[in-house]
C-alpha positions as CSV (number, residue, x, y, z in Angstrom):
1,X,-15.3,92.8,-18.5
2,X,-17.0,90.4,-21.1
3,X,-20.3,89.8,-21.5
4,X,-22.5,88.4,-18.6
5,X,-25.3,85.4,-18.7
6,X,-27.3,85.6,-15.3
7,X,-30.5,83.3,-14.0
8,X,-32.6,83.3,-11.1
9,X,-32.1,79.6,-10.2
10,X,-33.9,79.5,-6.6
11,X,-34.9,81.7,-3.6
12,X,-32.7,80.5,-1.0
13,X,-34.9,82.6,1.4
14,X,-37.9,80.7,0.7
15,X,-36.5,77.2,1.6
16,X,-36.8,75.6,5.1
17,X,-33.8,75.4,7.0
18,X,-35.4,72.1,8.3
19,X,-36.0,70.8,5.0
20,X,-32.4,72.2,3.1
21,X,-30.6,70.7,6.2
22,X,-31.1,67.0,5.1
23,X,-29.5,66.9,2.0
24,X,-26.2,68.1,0.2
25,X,-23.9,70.3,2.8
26,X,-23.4,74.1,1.7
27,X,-21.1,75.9,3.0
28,X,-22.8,79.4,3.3
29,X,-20.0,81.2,4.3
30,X,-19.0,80.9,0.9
31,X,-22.1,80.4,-1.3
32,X,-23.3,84.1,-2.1
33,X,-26.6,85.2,-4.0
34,X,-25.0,85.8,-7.3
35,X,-22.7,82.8,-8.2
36,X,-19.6,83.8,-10.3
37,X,-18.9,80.2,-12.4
38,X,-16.5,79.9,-15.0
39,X,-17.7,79.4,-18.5
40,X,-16.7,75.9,-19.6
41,X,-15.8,74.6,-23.1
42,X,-17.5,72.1,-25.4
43,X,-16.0,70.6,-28.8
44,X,-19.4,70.1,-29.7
45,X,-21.6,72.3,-31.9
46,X,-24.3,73.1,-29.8
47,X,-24.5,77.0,-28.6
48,X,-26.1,77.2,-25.3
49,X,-24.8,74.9,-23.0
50,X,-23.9,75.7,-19.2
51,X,-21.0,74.6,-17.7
52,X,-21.1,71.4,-15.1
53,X,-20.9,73.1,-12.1
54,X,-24.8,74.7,-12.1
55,X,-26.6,71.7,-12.2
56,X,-23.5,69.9,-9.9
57,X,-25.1,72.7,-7.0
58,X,-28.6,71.9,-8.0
59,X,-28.7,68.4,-7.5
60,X,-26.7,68.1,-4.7
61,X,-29.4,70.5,-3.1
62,X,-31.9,69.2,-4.2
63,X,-31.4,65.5,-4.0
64,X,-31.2,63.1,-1.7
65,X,-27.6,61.6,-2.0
66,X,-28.4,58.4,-0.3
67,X,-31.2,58.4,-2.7
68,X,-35.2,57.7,-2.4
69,X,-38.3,55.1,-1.8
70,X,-38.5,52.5,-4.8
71,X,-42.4,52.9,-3.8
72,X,-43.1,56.1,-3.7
73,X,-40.2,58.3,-4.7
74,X,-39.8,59.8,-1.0
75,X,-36.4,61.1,-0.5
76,X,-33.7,59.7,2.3
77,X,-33.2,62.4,4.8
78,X,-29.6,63.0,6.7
79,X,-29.6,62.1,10.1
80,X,-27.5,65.2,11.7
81,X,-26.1,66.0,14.9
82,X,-26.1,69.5,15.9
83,X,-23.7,71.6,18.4
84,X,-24.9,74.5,20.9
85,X,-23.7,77.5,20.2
86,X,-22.3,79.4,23.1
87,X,-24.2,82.3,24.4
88,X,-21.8,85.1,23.3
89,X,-22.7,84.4,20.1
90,X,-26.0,85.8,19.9
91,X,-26.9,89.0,20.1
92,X,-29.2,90.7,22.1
93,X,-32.4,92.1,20.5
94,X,-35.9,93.3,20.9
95,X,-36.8,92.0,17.2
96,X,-40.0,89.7,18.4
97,X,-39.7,87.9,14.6
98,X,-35.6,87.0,15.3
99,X,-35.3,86.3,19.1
100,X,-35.1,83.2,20.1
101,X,-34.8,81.8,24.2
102,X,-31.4,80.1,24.9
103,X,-31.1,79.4,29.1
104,X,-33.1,82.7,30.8
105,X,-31.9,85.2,27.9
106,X,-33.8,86.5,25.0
107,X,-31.5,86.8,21.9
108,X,-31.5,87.7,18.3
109,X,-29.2,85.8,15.5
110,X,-26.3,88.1,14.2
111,X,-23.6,87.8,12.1
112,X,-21.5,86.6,14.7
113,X,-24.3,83.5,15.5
114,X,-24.3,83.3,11.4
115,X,-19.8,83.1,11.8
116,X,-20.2,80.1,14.0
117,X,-22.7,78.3,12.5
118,X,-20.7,78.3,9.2
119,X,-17.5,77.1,11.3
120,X,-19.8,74.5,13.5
121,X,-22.4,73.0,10.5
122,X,-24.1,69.9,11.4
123,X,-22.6,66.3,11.4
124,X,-23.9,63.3,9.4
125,X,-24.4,60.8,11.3
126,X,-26.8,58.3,9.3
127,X,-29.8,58.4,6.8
128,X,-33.4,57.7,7.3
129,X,-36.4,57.5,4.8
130,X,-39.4,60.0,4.7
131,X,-42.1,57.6,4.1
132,X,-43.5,55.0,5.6
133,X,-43.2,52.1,3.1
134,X,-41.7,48.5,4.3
135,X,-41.6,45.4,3.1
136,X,-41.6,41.9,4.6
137,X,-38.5,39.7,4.1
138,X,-38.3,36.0,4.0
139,X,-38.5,35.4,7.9
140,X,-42.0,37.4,7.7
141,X,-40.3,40.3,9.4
142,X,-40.8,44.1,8.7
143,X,-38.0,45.8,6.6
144,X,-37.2,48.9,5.3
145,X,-37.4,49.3,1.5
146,X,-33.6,49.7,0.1
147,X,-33.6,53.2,-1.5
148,X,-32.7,53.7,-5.2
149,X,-30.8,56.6,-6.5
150,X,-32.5,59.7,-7.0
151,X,-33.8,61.0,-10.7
152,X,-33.0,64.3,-12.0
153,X,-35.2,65.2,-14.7
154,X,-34.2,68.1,-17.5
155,X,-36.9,68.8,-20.3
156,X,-34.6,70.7,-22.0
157,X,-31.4,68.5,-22.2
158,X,-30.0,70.0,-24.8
159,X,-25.6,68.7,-24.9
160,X,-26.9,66.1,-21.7
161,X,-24.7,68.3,-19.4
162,X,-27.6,67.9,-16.5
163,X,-28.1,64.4,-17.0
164,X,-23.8,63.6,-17.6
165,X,-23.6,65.3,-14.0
166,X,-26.3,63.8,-12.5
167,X,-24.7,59.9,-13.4
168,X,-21.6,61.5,-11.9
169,X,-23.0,62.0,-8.5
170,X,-24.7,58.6,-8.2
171,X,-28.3,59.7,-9.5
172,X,-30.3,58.7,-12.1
173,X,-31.3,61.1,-14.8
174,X,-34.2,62.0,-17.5
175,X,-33.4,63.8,-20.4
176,X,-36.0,65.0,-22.8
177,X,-34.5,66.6,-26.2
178,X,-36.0,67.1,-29.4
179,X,-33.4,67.6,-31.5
180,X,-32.1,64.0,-32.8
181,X,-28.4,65.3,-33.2
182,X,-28.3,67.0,-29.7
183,X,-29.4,63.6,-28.5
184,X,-26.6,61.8,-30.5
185,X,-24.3,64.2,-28.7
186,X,-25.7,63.6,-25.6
187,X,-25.3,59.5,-25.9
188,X,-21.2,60.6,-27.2
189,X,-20.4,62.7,-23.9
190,X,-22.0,60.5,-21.6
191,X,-20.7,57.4,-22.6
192,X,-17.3,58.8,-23.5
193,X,-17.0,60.2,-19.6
194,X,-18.3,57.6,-17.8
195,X,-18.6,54.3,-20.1
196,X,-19.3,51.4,-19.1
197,X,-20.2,52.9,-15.7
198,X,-23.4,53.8,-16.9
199,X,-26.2,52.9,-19.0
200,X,-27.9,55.3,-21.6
201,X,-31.4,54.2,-23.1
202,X,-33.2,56.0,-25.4
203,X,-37.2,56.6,-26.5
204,X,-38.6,57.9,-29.1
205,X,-41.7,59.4,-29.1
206,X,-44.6,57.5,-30.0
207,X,-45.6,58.2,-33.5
208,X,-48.6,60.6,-34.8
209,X,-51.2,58.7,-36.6
């Protein structure tokens, strides 16, 4: 076995399951603690790049695909439809922090409960936004404001693999590098995938006087 790279990238059991619900769909009968991603080659001569598919799993968690509030940044959140489990999937329990009431029995979540809700997860059936903000259109009625994609934001951009996958998935992306040839790089991979799909601006910092 060669040599292993590992990262603590997020507590899953510190997120909501009312909040991770709304965005990307995971299939958690096959996402495990420890994810076991292929290394991933770049022609390029930078030495500590990552390949695609950890920030792919990051933003899809953690961003709104339908995107955000032009106003205030507020996220879209799915609009899901969820099926009732059947009874004989829960399991019986005196656990007061794990029991929940379905009909006149007190139950406990399992690992067959866990089975069916990994075979049965939630239906999309629409978006809504998380703030408030409207606008009025030109007949002086009240609209919702059209969301705008979301923006991923890496202060370490390094080869632009965070931002490249982030255009790829419909958001908009923030790259902050130092290093003026890792930003030429950056500039060559983006538009070389993607073209004139997308459009690459960059900043320099102001100066020091």
């Amino acid at each position: 076995m060669g040599n292993t790279s590992m990262e603590i990238i997020l507590k899953y059991s510190e997120v909501p399951p009312h909040l991770a619900q709304y965005f990307e769909p995971i299939d958690h009968g096959k996402m495990k603690d420890v994810w076991s991603i292929a290394t991933f080659p770049l022609k390029e001569a930078h030495f500590a790049t990552f390949p695609p598919a950890i920030p792919e799993r990051c933003i899809k968690a953690g961003t709104s695909e339908k995107g955000c509030c032009p106003k205030c940044g507020a996220p879209w959140k799915r609009v899901v439809e969820k099926k009732k489990a059947p009874k004989e999937v829960y399991t019986k329990t005196m656990k007061p922090e794990s029991v929940s009431a379905v009909g006149d029995h007190t139950v406990g979540f399992g690992q067959k409960y866990q089975n069916w809700l990994n075979e049965n997860p939630p239906t999309t059936t629409g978006w809504t936004p998380t703030c408030t903000c409207v606008t009025t259109n030109a007949q002086g009625a009240i609209d919702l404001l059209e969301p705008i994609p979301c923006t991923v934001l890496d202060i370490f951009s390094g080869a632009g693999t965070t931002a490249l996958v982030a255009a790829k998935l419909g958001r908009d992306a923030i790259g902050i590098e130092l290093n003026p040839d890792y930003v030429a790089m950056s500039i060559k991979r983006i538009q070389g995938e993607l073209g004139m799909l997308v459009d690459v601006d960059v900043r320099q910092p102001p100066s020091q006087s």
